[in-house]
N, C-alpha and C positions, 0 to 999 in steps of 0.2 A: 533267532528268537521269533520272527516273522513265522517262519515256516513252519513252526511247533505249537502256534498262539493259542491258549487257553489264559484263565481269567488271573492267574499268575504273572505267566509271561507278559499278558496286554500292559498289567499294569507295571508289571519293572520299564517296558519297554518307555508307555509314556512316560514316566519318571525318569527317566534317563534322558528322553527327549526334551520334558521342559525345561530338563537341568541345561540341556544345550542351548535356550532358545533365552534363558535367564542368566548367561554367565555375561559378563563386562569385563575378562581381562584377556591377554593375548590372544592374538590371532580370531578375534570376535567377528570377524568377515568373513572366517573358513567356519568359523560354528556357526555361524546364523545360518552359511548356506546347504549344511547337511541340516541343520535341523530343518529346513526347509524342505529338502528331496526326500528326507525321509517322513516329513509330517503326507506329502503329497504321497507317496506308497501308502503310510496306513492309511488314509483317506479312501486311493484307492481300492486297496486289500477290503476296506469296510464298505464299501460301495456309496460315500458322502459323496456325491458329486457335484453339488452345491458349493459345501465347505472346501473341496478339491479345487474347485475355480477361485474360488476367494483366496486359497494360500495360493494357487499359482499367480495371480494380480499381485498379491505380496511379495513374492519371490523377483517377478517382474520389475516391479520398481526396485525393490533391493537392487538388482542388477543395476538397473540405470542409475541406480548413485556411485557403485562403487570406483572408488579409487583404484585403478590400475595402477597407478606408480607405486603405491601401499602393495599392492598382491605381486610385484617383481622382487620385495622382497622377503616373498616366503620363498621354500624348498620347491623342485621344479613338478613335485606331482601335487601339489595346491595349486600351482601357475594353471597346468595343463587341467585340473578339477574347474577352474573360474573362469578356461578356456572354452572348456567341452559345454558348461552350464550355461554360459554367455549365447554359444551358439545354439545350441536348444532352446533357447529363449526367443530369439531370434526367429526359427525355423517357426516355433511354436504362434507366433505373433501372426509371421507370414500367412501360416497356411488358416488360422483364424481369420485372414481377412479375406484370403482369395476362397476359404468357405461360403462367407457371407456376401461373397457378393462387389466384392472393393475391390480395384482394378485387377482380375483373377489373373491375368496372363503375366502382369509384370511382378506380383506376389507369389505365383507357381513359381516363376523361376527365380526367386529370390528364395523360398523356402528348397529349390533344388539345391540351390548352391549352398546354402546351409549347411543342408544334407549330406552334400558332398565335403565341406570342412568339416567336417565332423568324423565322417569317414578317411579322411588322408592325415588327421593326427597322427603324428607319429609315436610310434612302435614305444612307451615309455619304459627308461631304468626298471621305472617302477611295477610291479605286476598287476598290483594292485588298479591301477588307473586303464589299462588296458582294458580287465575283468569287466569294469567298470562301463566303458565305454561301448565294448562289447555287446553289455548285456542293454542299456539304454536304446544300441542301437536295434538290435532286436527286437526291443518292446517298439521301436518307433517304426517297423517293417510289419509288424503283426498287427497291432490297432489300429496305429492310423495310415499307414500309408497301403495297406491291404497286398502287402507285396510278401507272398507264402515261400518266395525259393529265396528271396534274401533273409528270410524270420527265419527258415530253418537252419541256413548255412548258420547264422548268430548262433542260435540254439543249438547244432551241430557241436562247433566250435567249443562254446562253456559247458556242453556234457562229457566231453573229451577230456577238457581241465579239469572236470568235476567228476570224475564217473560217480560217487556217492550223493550226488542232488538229483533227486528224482525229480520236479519243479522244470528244469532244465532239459532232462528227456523224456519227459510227460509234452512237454510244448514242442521239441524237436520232432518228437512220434506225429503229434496234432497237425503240425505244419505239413510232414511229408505226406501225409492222409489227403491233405490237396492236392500234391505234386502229380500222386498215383493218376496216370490215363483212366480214363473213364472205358469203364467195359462198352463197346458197342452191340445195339439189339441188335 
């Protein structure tokens, strides 16, 4: 719906969204937190980077209330979804602080290691959480960590699964376009 947005789509999409962000019965821990990753997308996608901070503070605390003993009993691709988000949260905290200035060396290596749980999740049943993981970590090799031969191998990867998502090898192309050696005068 993302991928196709005109003034149609936008609005099923927020409607659908606030319908997630408004519901109070089952599993309201697993909808607050996609309505959350996905309110931070459209944000992105629309360039609010204001509002994009404000929900990610939001999402943030969300985090730091939730009940882990509550999320062991859902199905194991929400566990490993409130795993992977937990730790991006996490990473995302880190490297905000060793940005600005707050003990940079001991918050580098904190938001590495992060990165690296994030990365050694295991392989899920599910396909979906993989996809999933995949594609976050990609985005988290492209914008912010400016690293082009890990964004592409991600990007690689999900146009292989995807050959019909142009999105996926528009960015995979973008990426290797750094990789290429530079012509010498």
């Amino acid at each position: 719906m993302v991928s196709a947005f005109n003034a149609t789509t936008e609005s099923l999409f927020l409607s659908e969204l606030n319908s997630l962000n408004e519901t109070n019965s089952g599993n309201e821990d697993y909808k607050k937190l996609f309505y959350f990753i996905y309110q931070i997308r459209y944000e992105n996608f629309r360039n609010k980077n204001f509002i994009r901070y404000l929900t990610s503070l939001r999402l943030h605390f969300f985090l730091k209330n939730i009940d882990f003993e509550e999320i062991k009993k859902f199905d194991p691709f929400l566990i490993s979804m409130f795993q992977l988000i937990t730790e991006f949260d996490q990473y995302m905290e880190y490297k905000f602080l060793s940005n600005n200035g707050f003990q940079i060396k001991k918050n580098k290596i904190k938001c590495q290691s992060s990165l690296g749980k994030m990365e050694s999740m295991p392989i899920s049943e599910n396909k979906s959480f993989d996809i999933i993981k995949t594609y976050l970590l990609g985005k988290i090799y492209l914008d912010i960590e400016i690293n082009y031969y890990k964004a592409f191998k991600k990007f690689q990867q999900l146009s292989i699964m995807f050959p019909q998502n142009i999105i996926f090898k528009e960015t995979a192309a973008e990426c290797k376009k750094y990789l290429a050696p530079k012509p010498v005068d």
